[in-house]
VMD Tcl script that draws the C-alpha trace (Angstrom):
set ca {
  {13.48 6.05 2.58}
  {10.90 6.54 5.34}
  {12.21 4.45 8.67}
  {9.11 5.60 10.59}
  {5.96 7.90 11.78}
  {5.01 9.01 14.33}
  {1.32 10.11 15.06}
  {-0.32 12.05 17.41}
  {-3.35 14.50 18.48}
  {-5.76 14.04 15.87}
  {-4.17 11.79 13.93}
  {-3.03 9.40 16.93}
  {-7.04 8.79 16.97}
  {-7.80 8.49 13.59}
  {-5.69 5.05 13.80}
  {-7.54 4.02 17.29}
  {-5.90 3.04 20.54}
  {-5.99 -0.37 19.56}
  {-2.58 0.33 18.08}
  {0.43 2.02 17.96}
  {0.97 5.69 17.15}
  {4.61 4.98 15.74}
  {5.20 3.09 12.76}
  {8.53 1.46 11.71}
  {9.22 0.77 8.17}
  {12.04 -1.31 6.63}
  {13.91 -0.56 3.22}
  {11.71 -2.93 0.37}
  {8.33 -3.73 1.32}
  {6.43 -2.79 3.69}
  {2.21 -3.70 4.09}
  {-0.30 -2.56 6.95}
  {-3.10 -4.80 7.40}
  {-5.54 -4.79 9.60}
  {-10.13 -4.70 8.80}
  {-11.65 -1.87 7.64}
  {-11.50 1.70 9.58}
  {-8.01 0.22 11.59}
  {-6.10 3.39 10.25}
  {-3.81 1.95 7.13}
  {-5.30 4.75 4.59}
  {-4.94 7.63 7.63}
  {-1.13 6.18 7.89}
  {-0.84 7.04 3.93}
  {-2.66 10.39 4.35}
  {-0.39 11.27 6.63}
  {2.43 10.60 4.87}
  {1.39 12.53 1.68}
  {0.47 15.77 3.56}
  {4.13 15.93 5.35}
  {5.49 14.99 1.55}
  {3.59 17.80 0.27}
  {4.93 20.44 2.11}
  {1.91 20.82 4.50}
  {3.12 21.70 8.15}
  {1.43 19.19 10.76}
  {3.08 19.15 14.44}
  {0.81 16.39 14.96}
  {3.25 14.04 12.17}
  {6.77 13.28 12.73}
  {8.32 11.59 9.91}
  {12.28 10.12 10.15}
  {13.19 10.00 6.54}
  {15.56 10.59 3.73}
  {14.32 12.65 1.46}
  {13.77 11.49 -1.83}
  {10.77 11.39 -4.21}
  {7.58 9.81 -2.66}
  {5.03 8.64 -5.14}
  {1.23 7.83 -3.99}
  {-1.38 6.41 -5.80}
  {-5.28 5.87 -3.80}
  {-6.74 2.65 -5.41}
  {-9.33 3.29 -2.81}
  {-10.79 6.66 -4.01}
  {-9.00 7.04 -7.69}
  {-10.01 4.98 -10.56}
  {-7.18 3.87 -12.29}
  {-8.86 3.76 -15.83}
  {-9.52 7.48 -15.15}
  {-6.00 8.79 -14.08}
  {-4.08 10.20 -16.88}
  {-1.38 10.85 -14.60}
  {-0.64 7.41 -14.49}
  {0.71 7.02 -17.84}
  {1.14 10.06 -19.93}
  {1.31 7.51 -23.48}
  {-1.99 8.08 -24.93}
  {-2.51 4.57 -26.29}
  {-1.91 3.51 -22.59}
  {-5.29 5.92 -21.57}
  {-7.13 4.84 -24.51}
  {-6.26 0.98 -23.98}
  {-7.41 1.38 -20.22}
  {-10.91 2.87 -21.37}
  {-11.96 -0.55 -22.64}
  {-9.84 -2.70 -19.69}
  {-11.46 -3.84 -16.52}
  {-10.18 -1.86 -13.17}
  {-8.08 -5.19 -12.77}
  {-6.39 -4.84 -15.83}
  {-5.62 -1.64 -15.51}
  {-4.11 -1.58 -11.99}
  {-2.46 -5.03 -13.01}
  {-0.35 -2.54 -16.02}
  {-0.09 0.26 -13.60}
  {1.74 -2.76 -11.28}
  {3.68 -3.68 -14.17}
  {4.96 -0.32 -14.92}
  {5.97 -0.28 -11.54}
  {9.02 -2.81 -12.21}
  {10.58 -0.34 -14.47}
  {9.26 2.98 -14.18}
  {9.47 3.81 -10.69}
  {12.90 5.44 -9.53}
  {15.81 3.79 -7.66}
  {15.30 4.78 -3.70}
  {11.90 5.87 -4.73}
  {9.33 5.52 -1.43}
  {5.98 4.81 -3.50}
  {3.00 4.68 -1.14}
  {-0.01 2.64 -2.41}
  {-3.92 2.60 -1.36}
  {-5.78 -0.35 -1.38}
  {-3.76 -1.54 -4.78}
  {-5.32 -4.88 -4.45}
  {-8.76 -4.51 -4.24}
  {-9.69 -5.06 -7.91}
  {-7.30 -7.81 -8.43}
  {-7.51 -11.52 -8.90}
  {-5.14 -14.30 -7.59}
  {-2.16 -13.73 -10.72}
  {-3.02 -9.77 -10.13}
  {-2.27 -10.33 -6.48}
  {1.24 -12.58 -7.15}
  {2.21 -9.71 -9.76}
  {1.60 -7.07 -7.03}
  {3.75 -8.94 -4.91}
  {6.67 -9.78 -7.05}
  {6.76 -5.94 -8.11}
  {6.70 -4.89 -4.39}
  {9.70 -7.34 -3.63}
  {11.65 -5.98 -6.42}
  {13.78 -3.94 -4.13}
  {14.29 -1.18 -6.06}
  {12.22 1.10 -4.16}
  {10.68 1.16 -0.54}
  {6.66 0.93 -0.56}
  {4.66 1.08 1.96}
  {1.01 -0.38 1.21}
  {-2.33 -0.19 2.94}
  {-3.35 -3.74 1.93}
  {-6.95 -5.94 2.70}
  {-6.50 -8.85 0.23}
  {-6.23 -12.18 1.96}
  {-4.39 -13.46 -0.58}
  {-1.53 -10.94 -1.44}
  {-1.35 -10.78 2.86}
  {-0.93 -14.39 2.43}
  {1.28 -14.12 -0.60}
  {3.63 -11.93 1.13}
  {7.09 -12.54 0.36}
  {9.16 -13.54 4.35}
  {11.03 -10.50 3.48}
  {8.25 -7.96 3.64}
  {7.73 -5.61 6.74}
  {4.31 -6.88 7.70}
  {2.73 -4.32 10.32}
  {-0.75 -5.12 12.35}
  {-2.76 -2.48 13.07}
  {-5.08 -4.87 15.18}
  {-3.27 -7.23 17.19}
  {-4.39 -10.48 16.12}
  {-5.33 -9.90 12.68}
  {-2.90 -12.07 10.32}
  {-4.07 -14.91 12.97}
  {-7.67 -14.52 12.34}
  {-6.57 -14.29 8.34}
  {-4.90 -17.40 8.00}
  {-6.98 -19.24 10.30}
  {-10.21 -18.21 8.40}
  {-7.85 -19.68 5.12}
  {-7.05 -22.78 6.78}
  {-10.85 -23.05 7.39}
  {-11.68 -22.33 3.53}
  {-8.73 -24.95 2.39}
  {-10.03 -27.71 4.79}
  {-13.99 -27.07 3.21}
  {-15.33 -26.10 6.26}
}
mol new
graphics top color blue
foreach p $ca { graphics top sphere $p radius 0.5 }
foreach p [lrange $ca 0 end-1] q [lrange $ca 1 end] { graphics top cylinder $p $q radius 0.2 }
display resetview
């Protein structure tokens, strides 16, 4: 389990000063919101270099250690990543699926195939989905199985957010401005 990180030099600006450069995370579920070019993906990137063996004095990570699995919705195509799923009629079925599908059976292999005390870090994960994509995400994610930490933008699985998730702002004010800007969609305006 990772219980936090703390940035700094480089990476301390990569994230902006609008936030903090130490990061707590809880055991289950944790997301980092915030708009576009707040720091959630440099968070992840940071993560995966220290996990990787790569010295970085600039990245201070408390944690058990313990397998850490990543997977970049943002850059990787998940019809494209035999990595993913080694069963061939798994690749072949994903050819022909829509990027939603496909990350929606990558989710669901998550509920089983992910380790006990596993810390799986995931990129953008709901960016291709729609509203039952988004609850699926979110009922793998409060499994509890395994500790994820998840750059997130979708309003909806930010909204869907079980209480128990460790929701962390990287712009003050942001979850606000989300369901306010809901509120106005629900009312028609």
């Amino acid at each position: 389990m990772i219980r936090s990180v703390t940035l700094s030099g480089s990476w301390a600006e990569r994230v902006g000063a609008s936030c903090s450069t130490v990061f707590a995370f809880e055991p289950g579920a944790n997301l980092l919101v915030g708009p576009n070019g707040c720091g959630k993906s440099t968070i992840l990137s940071a993560i995966v270099r220290v996990a990787r063996g790569t010295k970085d004095d600039d990245i201070i990570i408390d944690a058990d250690s313990g397998p850490i699995q990543s997977l970049d919705f943002e850059s990787d195509n998940p019809r494209t990543l035999s990595y993913i799923q080694d069963n061939p009629r798994f690749q072949l079925a994903s050819r022909f699926a829509s990027h939603g599908e496909t990350t929606k059976a990558i989710i669901n292999s998550m509920k089983n195939g992910v380790k006990e005390g596993a810390v799986v870090l995931l990129d953008e994960p709901d960016q291709a989905l729609d509203l039952d994509g988004a609850q699926e995400l979110v009922h793998a994610l409060g499994s509890g199985r395994f500790q994820s930490i998840v750059a997130a933008h979708h309003l909806a699985l930010i909204l869907l957010s079980d209480p128990s998730f460790n929701v962390i702002e990287l712009k003050r004010g942001y979850l606000k401005k989300v369901r306010k800007f809901m509120q106005k969609v629900l009312e028609g305006a």
